[in-house]
C-alpha positions as CSV (number, residue, x, y, z in Angstrom):
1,X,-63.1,122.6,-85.8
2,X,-60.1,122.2,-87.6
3,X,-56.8,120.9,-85.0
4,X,-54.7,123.2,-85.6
5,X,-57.5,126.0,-84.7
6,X,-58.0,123.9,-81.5
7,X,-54.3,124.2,-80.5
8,X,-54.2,127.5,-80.8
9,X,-56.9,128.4,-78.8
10,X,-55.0,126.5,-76.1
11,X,-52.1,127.9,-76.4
12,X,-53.6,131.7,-76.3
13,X,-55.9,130.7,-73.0
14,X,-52.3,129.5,-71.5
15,X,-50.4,132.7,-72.7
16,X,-53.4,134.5,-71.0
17,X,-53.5,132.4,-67.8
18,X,-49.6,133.0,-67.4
19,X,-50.4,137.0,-68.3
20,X,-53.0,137.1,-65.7
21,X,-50.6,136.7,-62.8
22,X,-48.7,139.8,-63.7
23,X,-51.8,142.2,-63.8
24,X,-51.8,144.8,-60.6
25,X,-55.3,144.6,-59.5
26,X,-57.3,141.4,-58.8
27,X,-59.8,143.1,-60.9
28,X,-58.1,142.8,-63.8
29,X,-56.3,139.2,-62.6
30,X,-59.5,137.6,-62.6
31,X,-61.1,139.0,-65.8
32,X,-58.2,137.9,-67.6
33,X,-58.1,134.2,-65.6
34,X,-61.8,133.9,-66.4
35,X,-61.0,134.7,-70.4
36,X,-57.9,132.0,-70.2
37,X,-60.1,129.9,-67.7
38,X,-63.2,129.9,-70.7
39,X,-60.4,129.1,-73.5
40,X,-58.9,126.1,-71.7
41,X,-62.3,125.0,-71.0
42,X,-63.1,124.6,-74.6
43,X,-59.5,123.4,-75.3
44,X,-60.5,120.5,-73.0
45,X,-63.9,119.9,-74.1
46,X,-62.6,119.3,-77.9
47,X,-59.8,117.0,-76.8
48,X,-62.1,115.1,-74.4
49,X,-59.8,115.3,-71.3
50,X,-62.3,115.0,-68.9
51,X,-60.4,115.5,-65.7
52,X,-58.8,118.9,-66.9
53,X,-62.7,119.7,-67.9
54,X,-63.7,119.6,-64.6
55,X,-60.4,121.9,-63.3
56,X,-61.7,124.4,-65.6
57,X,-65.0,124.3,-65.2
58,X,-64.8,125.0,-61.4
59,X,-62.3,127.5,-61.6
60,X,-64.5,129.1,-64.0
61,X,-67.1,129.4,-61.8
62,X,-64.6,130.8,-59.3
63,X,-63.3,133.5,-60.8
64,X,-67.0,134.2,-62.2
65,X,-68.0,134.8,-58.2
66,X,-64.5,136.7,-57.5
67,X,-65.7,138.7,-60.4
68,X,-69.2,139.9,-59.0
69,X,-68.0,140.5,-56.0
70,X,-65.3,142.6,-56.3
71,X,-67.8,144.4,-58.2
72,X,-70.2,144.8,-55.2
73,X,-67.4,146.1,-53.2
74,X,-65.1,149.0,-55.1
75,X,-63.0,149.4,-52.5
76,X,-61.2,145.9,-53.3
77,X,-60.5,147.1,-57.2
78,X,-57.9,148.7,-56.7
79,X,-55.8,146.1,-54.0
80,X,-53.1,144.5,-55.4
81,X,-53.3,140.6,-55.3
82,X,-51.4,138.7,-52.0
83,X,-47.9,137.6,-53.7
C-alpha cells in the first residue's frame, strides 16, 4: 500500500481513539476504541513496530470482550464511563 495511504489510516485510527473518550456511553466508547484500536493495529503492522503491535493487539482484544459483555448485560449501555 502506497505511504501516504498508510499515514492516513493512522492518523484517522488516532483522531478516532482521541473521539472515543468524549462519547457518553461506554457502549459507544468502546465500539469506537475498538474501530481506532483495528486502524492503529494495521498502522503498526505496515510500519513493522512491533512493540506498538502488541499494545494494539491486546487492547483489541479488550475492548472486543468489553464489547460482548456490555451486550449480555443492557443495563450497563446506557452508564456513562468513570471520568
Amino acid at each position: 500500500m502506497d505511504h501516504f495511504y498508510i499515514e492516513v489510516i493512522g492518523w484517522i485510527g488516532t483522531a478516532l481513539l482521541v473521539f472515543s473518550y468524549l462519547c457518553s456511553t461506554r457502549l459507544s466508547l468502546h465500539y469506537l476504541a475498538f474501530i481506532s484500536t483495528a486502524l492503529k493495529l494495521y498502522y503498526t503492522y505496515e510500519r513493522q513496530v512491533w512493540p506498538l503491535f502488541v499494545n494494539w493487539a491486546i487492547l483489541i482484544v479488550v475492548h472486543l470482550f468489553k464489547i460482548v459483555s456490555l451486550h449480555r448485560r443492557p443495563d450497563e449501555k446506557a452508564k456513562t464511563p468513570p471520568s
